[in-house]
C-alpha positions in Angstrom: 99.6 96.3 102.5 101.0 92.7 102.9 100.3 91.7 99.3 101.8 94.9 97.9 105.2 94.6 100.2 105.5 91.2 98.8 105.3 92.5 95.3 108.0 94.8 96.1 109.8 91.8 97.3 108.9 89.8 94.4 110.1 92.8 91.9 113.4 93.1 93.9 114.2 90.2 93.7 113.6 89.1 90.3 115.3 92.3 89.5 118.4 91.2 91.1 118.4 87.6 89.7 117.3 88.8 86.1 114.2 86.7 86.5 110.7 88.6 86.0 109.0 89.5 89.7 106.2 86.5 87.8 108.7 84.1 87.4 109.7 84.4 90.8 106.0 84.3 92.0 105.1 81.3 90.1 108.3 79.5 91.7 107.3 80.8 95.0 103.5 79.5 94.9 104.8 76.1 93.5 103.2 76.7 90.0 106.0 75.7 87.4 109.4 74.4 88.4 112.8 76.7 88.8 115.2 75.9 86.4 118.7 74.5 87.6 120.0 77.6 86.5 117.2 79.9 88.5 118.5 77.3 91.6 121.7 78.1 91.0 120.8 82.3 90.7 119.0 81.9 94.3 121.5 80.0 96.1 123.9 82.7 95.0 121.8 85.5 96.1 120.8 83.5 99.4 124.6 82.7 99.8 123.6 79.4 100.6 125.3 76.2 99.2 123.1 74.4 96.1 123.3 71.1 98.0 121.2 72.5 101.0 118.3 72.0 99.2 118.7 68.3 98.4 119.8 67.5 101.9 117.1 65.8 104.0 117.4 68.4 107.5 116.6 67.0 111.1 114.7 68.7 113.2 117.2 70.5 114.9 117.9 72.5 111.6 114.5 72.9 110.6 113.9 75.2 114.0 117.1 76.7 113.4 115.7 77.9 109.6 112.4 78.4 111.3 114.0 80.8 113.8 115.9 82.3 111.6 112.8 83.1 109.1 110.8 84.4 111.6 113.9 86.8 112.9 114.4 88.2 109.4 110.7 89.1 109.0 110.6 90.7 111.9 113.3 92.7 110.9 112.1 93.3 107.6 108.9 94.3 108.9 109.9 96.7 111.2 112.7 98.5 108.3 109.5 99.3 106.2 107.5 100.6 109.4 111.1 102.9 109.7 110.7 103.7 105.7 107.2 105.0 106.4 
C-alpha cells in the first residue's frame, strides 16, 4: 500500500510541476540531479525560499523540519485512511 501511495504522490506531483512522476522519483532517490529550473519548480510548490536549501541549518531547525515532516505525514496518512 506504501509504495503505491507514494506513486500517487510521485504522479501528483510531477503532474503539478510538469515534471514526469520518474523524474521526480529519480530526484527523490538521489539518482540524477534536479535542474536549477526543477529547484526552482519545487521551492515554488513548497513555498519555500530557493536559498533554504543552500543554507547550512543548526540543529534547532533541523528538529523543527523534522517535526514538521513527521506532523504532515501523519496527517496525510490519516486523509487517505478518511478517502478509504
Amino acid at each position: 500500500m506504501q509504495k503505491e501511495l507514494k506513486t500517487v504522490i510521485l504522479f501528483q506531483l510531477g503532474n503539478e510541476l510538469n515534471i514526469s512522476s520518474n523524474h521526480v522519483g529519480r530526484i527523490e532517490k538521489a539518482e540524477t540531479n534536479p535542474t536549477i529550473e526543477s529547484l526552482i519548480l519545487f521551492c515554488n510548490f513548497l513555498e519555500i525560499d530557493l536559498l533554504h536549501l543552500f543554507t547550512k541549518l543548526n540543529e534547532k531547525e533541523l528538529k523543527k523540519i523534522e517535526s514538521e515532516i513527521d506532523h504532515l505525514q501523519k496527517e496525510f496518512k490519516n486523509q487517505n485512511k478518511r478517502k478509504s
